[in-house]
C-alpha positions as CSV (number, residue, x, y, z in Angstrom):
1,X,-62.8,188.2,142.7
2,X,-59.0,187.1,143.5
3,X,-56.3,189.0,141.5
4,X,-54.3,186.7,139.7
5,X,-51.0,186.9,141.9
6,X,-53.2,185.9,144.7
7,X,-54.9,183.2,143.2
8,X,-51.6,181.8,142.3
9,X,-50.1,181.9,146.1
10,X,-53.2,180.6,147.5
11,X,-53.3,177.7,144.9
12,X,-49.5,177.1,145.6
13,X,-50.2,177.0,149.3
14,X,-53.1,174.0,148.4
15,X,-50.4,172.2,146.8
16,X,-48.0,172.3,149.7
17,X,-50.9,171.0,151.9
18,X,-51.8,167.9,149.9
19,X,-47.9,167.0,149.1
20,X,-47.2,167.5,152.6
21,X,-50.5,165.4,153.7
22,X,-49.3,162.7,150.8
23,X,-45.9,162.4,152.5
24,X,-47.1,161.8,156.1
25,X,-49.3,159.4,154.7
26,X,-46.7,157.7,152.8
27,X,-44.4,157.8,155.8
28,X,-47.0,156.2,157.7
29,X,-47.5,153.0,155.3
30,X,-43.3,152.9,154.6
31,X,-41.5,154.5,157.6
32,X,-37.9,155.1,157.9
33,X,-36.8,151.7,159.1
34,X,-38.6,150.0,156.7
35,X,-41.4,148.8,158.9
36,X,-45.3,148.7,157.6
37,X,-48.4,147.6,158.8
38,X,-48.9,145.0,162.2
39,X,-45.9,143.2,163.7
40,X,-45.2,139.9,162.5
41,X,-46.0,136.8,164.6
42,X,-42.8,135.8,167.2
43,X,-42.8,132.6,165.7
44,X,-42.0,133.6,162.7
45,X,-37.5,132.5,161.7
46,X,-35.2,135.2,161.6
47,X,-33.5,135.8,158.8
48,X,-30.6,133.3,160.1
49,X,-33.1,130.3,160.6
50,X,-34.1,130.6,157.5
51,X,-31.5,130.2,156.0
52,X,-30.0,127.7,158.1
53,X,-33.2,125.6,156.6
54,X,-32.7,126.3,153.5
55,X,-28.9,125.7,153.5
56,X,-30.4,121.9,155.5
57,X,-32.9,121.3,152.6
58,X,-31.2,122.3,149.6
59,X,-28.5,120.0,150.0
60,X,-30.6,116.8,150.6
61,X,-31.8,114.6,147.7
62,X,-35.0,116.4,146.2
63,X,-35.1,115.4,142.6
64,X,-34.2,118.4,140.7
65,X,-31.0,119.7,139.8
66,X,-29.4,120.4,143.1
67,X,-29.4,124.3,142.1
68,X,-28.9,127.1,144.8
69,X,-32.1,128.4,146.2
70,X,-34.0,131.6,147.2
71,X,-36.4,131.5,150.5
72,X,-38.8,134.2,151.9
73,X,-40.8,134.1,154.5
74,X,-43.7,136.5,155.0
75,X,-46.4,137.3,157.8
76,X,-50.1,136.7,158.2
77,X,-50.5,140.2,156.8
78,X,-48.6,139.8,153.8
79,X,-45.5,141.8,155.0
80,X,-41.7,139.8,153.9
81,X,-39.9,139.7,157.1
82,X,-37.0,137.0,156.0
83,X,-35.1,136.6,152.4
84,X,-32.5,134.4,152.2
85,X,-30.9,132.1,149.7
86,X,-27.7,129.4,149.9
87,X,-25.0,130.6,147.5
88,X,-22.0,132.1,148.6
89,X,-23.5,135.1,146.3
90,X,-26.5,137.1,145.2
91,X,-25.6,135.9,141.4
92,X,-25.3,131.9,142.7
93,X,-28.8,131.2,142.1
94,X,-31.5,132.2,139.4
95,X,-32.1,136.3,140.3
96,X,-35.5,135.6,139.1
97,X,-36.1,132.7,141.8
98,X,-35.9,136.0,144.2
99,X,-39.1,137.6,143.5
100,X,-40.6,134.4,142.8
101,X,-40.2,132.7,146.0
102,X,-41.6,136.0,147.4
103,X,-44.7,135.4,145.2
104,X,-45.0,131.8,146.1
105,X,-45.3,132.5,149.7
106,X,-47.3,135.3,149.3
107,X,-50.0,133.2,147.3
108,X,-49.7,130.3,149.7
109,X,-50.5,132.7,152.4
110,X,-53.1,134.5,150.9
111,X,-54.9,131.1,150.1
112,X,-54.6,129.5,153.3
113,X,-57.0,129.4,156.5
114,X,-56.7,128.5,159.8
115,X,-58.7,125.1,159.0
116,X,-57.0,124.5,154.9
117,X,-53.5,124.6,153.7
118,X,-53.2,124.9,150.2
119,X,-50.1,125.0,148.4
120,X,-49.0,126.9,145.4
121,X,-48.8,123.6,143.5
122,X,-52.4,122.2,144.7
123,X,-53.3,125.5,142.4
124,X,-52.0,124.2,139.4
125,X,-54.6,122.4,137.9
126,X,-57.8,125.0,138.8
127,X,-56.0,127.7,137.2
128,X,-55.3,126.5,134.2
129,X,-57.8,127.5,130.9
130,X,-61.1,126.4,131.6
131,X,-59.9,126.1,135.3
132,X,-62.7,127.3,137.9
133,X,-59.7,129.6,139.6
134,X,-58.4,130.5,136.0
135,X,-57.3,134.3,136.3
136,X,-56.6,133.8,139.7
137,X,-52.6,134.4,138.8
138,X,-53.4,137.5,137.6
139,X,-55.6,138.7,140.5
140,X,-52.5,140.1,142.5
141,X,-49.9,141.4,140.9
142,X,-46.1,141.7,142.2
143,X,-45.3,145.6,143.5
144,X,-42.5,145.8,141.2
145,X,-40.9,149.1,143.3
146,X,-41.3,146.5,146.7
147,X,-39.8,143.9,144.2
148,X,-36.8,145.5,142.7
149,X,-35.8,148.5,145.3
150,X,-33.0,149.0,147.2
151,X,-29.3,148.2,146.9
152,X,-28.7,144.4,144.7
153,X,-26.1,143.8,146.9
154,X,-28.2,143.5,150.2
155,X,-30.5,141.0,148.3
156,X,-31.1,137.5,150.7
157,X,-29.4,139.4,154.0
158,X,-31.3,141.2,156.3
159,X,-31.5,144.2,154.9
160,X,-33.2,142.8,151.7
161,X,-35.1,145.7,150.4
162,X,-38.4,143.6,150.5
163,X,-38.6,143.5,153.9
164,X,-41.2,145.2,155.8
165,X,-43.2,146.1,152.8
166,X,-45.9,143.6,151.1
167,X,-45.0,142.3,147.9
168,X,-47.9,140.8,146.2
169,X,-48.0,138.3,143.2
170,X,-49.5,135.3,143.0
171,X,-47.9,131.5,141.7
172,X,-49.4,128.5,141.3
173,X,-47.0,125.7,140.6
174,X,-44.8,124.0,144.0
175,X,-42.5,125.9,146.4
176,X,-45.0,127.9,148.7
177,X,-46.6,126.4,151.9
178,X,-48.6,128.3,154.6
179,X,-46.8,128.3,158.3
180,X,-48.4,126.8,161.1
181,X,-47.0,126.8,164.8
182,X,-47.2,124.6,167.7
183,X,-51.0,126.3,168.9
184,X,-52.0,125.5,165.4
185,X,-51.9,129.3,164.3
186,X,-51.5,130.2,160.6
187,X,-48.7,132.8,160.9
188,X,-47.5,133.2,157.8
189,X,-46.2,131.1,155.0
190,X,-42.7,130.3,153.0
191,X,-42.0,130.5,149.3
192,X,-38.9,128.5,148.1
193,X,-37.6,128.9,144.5
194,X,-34.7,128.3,142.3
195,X,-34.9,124.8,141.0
196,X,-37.4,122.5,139.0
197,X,-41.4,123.4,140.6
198,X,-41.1,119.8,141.8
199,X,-37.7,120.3,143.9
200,X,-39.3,123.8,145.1
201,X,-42.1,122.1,146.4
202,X,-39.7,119.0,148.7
203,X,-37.4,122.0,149.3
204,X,-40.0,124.2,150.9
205,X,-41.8,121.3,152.7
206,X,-38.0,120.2,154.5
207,X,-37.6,124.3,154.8
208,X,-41.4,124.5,157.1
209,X,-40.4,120.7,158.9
210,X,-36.9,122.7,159.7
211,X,-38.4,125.4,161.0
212,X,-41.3,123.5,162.7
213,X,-43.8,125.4,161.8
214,X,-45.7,122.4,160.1
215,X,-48.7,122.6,162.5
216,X,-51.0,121.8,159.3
217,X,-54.5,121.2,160.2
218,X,-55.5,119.8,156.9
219,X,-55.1,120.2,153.0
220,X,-56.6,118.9,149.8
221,X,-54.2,115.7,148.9
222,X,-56.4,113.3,148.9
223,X,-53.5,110.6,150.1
224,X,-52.4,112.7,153.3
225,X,-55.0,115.1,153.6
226,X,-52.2,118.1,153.8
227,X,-50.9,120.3,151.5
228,X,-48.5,118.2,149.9
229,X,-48.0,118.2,145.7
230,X,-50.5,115.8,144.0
231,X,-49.4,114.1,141.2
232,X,-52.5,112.5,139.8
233,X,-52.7,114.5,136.5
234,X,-53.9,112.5,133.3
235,X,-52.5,112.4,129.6
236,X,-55.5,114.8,128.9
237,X,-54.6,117.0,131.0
238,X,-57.5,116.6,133.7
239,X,-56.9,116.1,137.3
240,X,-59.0,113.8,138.9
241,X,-58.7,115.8,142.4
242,X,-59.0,118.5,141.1
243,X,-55.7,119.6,142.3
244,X,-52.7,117.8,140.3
245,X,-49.2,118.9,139.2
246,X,-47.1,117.7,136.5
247,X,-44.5,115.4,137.3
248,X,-41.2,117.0,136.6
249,X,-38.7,113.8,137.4
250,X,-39.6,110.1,138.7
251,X,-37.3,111.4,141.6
252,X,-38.9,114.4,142.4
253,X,-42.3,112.7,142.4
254,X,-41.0,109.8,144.3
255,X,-39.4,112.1,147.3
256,X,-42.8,114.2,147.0
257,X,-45.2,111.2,147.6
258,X,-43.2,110.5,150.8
259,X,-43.1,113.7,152.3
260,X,-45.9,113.0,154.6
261,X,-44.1,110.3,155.9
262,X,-40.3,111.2,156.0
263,X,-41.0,114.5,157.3
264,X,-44.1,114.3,158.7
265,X,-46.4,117.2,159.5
266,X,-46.3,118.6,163.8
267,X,-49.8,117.6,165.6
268,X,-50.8,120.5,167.9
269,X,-51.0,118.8,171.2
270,X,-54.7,118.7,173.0
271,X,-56.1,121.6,175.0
């Protein structure tokens, strides 16, 4: 049998194994630059052309309050690799409009194939109680150390501490739309947040036609078969698409309903 002292060096040499096996594996999923998982697609903005969107689309006319905005962009693979917002400062826009336009475009990723676009707002209605996708808001929940790490100050530049790691959540009313490119590719999507759901949504949909990356094959509005906002929902509640948001201002809803026309989606070009 081991003596006692012996037992305790050998046990104390396990532990140094696993820690040290831990940290290389740790190291492998969150290296020193930041970096994690496959690299994004090259059509994805930098960090300057999103925000050069943004900056575009927040100040046109979208029927909500005209509020400073949040914008992130993530990959096919979930990873952030662009945070940017269009205040002169972290604190000009809602903090919380951070995390969730991370979550918007995270959901609207995650929900999104190479042949359907869906929206966070086309979610509204199904997950609602009684909803056939009710629960589905809980079914990814935000990594609150991706979410809330790193230095406050570096929040919406390029050294946001969200990018390069996956962030999670999911949302499901308007401001996240899935990213298609010329070829027709899903590469990613964009989540837009900071101002009524309705002005998130016409914010975001001006932020993808800036960026053209609004290859959309098809969606579930049953008026321009993309994935703009529906507005079809009833006094009772019901949606007869199936995919309805509520209206938030007869300007937003106005602005939304011609989206498919003022900005119109890219057609990928034949063979």
């Amino acid at each position: 049998m081991l003596s006692a002292q012996l037992f305790k060096r050998q046990a104390g040499a396990w532990l140094l194994a696993i820690a040290a096996a831990a940290g290389v594996t740790a190291c492998g999923d969150d290296d020193d630059d930041g970096g994690v998982g496959p690299s994004g697609s090259a059509n994805l903005p930098t960090q300057a052309q999103l925000k050069a969107a943004l900056d575009d689309a927040q100040a046109q006319a979208n029927g909500g309050f005209s509020l400073n905005m949040w914008a992130t962009v993530v990959d096919r693979s979930g990873i952030v690799r662009a945070v940017a917002f269009t205040g002169d400062k972290v604190g000009d826009q809602w903090l919380g409009s951070r995390v969730i336009s991370a979550q918007k475009a995270n959901t609207a990723n995650d929900f999104s194939l190479p042949g359907l676009a869906l929206s966070t707002a086309n979610l509204y209605t199904a997950t609602q109680p009684g909803g056939t996708l009710f629960g589905l808001q809980e079914s990814n929940p935000v990594d609150p150390d991706v979410a809330y790490g790193g230095n406050a100050d570096n929040y919406g530049t390029e050294s946001d501490f969200m990018v390069g790691k996956r962030i999670g959540g999911v949302n499901v009313f308007g401001g996240g739309l899935a990213l298609y490119d010329a070829t027709g590719e899903i590469i990613g999507a964009v989540g837009v947040s900071g101002d009524t759901s309705c002005a998130d949504h016409n914010i975001a949909w001006k932020v993808r036609d800036g960026l053209t990356l609004d290859y959309v094959p098809g969606g579930v509005d049953p008026v321009s078969a993309t994935d703009n906002i529906v507005y079809d929902l009833q006094g009772d509640g019901t949606s007869p698409s199936g995919w309805g948001h509520p209206e938030c201002s007869t300007a937003a809803t106005t602005i939304g309903d011609a989206l498919p026309t003022s900005h119109p989606i890219g057609v990928v070009a034949p063979g």
